[in-house]
KELUM-983468 format. One record per residue (C-alpha): x, y, z; residue in three letters. Coordinates in steps of 0.001 Angstrom, whole numbers, plus 500000, padded with zeros to 6 digits. Example, Ala and Ser with C-alpha at 12.3 -4.5 7.8 and 13.67 -1.06 7.14 Angstrom:
512300495500507800ALA513670498940507140SER
END
This chain:
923673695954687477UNK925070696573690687UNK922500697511693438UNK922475700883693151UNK921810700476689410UNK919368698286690065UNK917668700046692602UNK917776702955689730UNK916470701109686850UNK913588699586689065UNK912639703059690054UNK912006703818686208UNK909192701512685949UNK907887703056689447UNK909099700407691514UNK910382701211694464UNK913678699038696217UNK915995701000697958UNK919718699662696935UNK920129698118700976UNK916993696114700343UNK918695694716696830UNK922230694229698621UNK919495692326701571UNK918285690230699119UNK921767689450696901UNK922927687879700412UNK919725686332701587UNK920321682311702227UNK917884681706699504UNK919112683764696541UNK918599682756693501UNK922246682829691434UNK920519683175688137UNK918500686020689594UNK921602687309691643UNK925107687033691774UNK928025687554693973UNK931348687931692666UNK934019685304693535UNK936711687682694064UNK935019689755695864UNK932715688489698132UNK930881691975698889UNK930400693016695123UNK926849691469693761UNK925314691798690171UNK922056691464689010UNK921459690291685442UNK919194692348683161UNK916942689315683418UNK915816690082686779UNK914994693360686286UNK912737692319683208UNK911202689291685509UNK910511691622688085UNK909241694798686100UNK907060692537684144UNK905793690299687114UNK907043687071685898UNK907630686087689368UNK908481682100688260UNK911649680910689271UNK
END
């Protein structure tokens, strides 16, 4: 997903992240790259893996 998409497909489950606060947290120091990633060739362009959408909608918050 890109942020927006994930900011979308969180708000289906009624959780509420507005797509800044994803981009925030895809370039926070402490990102996790299997929870978020950044592509190589273009530094400004994150994903987010269906994984983390599943870890957070079902509150699995362990690393």
């Amino acid at each position: 997903y890109t942020p927006s998409e994930f900011s979308a497909a969180l708000a289906q489950y009624g959780i509420t992240m507005h797509a800044v606060i994803v981009r925030w947290r895809c370039t926070t120091d402490g990102a996790n790259p299997q929870h978020i990633r950044t592509n190589p060739a273009f530094p400004g362009r994150h994903y987010i893996p269906e994984s983390e959408l599943i870890r957070l909608v079902t509150g699995n918050r362990h690393e």
